[in-house]
ROTI-233467 format. One record per residue (C-alpha): residue in three letters; x, y, z negated. Coordinates in steps of 0.5 Angstrom, whole numbers, padded with zeros to 4 digits, always signed. Last residue first. Layout:
# ROTI-233467
alaXYZ ...
//
This chain:
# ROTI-233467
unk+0027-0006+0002 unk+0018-0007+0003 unk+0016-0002+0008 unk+0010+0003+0004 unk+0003+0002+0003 unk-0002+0007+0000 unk-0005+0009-0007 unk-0012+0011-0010 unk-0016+0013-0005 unk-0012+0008+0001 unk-0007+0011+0006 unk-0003+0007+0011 unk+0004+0004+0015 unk+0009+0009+0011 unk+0015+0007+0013 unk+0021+0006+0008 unk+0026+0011+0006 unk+0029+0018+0010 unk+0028+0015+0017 unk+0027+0022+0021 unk+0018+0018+0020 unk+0019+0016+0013 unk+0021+0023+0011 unk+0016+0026+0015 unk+0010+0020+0012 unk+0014+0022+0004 unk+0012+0029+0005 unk+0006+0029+0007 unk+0003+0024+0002 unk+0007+0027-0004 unk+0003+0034-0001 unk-0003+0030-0001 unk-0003+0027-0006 unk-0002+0034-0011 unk+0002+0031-0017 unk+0000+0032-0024 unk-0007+0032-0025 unk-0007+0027-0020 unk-0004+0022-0025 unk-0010+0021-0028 unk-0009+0013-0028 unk-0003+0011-0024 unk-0003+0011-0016 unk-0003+0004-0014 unk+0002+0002-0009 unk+0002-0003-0005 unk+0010-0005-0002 unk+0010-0009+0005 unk+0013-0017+0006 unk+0013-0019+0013 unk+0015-0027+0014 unk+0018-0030+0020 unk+0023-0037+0020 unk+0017-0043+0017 unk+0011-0040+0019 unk+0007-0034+0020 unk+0009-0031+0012 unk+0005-0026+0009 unk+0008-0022+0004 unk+0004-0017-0001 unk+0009-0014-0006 unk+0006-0011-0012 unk+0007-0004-0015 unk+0003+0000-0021 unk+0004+0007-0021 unk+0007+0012-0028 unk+0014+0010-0028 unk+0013+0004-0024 unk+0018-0002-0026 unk+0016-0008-0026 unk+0013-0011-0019 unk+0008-0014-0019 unk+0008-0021-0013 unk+0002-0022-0009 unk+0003-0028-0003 unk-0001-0028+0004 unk-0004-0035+0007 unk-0007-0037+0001 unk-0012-0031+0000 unk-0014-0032+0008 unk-0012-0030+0014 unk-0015-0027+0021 unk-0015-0020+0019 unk-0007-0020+0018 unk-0007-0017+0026 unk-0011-0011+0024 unk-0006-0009+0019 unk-0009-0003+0016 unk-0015-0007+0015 unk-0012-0014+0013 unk-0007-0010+0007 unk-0013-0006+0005 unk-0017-0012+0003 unk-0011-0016+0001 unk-0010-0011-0004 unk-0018-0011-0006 unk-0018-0018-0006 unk-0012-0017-0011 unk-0016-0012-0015 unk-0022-0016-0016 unk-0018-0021-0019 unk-0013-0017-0024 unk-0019-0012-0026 unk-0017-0005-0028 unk-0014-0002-0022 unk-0021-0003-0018 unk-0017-0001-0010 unk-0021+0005-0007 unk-0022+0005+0000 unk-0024+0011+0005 unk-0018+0008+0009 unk-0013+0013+0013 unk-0009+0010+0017 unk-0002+0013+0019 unk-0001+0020+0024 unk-0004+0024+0017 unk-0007+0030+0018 unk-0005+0035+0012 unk-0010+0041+0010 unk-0008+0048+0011 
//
């Protein structure tokens, strides 16, 4: 039986291998999934890597409204070949029902290579 995600699901694959194309990718697949971040540009959101991923790439993207409201979300890029250990769309499905009987972070949306969790 195939998974039916409740979240976005984009047809979009970040480029991993080139650091500027990659960001404008994040940011891309952020605005999607993110309607109300449409509207704004590379200055108004903020990139950081995180260290730390065994086999995935990690970066928070913030973006801050003004001086008091900002909201930060994980971007995560699924390691290279990886795939061949892990079944996506089971590690995907059961972290979208943990995250919805609060076990971790939200998953807000999907993307070919990675997705976007909440931000602890």
């Amino acid at each position: 039986m195939k998974w039916s995600s409740k979240v976005p699901k984009l047809d979009y694959e970040v480029k991993v291998e080139n650091g500027i194309q990659r960001e404008k990718d994040i940011y891309n697949v952020c605005k999607r999934i993110f309607p109300h971040w449409s509207n704004l540009n590379g200055s108004d959101m903020k990139l950081n890597t995180i260290k730390g991923g065994i086999t995935n790439l990690l970066f928070s993207v913030t973006v801050r409204y003004d001086e008091k409201n900002e909201d930060t979300v994980l971007v995560r890029l699924y390691g290279k070949n990886t795939e061949v250990l892990i079944n996506r769309d089971i590690d995907c499905e059961n972290f979208e029902i943990l995250s919805e009987k609060g076990f971790g972070p939200k998953l807000h949306g999907l993307f070919i290579n990675g997705r976007v969790e909440g931000f602890f």
